[in-house]
N, C-alpha and C positions, 0 to 999 in steps of 0.2 A: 731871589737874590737881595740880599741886605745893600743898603748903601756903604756898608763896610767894604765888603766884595770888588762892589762896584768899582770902589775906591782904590784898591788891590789891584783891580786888573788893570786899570786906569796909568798906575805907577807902573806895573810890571811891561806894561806897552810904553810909557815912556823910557824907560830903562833900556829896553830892545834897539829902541833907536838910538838913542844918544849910544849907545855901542855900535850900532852901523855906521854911523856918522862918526866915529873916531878909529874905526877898522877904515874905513874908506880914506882917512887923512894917514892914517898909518901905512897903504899900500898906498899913496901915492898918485890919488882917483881925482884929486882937485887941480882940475886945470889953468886956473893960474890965483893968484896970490889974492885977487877979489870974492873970487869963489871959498879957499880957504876961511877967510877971515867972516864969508854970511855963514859959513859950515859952523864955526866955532862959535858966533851968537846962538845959530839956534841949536847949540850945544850945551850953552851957559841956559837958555831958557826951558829948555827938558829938566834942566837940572833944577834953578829954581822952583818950575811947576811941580818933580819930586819934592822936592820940601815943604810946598805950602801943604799938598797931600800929606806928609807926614804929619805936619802941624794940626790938620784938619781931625787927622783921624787919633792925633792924640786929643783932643779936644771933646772928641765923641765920647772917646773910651772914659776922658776924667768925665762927662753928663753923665756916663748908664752908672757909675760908681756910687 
């Protein structure tokens, strides 16, 4: 497995969540307005960590180039 992969599967697990975590605010799973609000930080933070992932692995791609 390349660290490309790696990097791949890394994101696409990040990805999984941050969709559980927005189906679960979506049906109505967050018990009160505290909980919400850490749901949506570490919603905003999957998301971030997608991007740095992306940045990282465009990064790679311009070295092998």
């Amino acid at each position: 497995m390349t660290v490309t992969d790696l990097l791949q599967k890394i994101k696409a697990n990040l990805k999984q969540r941050k969709t559980e975590i927005g189906m679960s605010m979506v049906e109505g799973r967050m018990a009160d307005l505290q909980s919400y609000h850490k749901h949506v930080g570490v919603a905003e933070g999957l998301q971030q960590s997608i991007e740095i992932i992306d940045e990282t692995l465009k990064k790679l791609n311009e070295e092998d180039e």
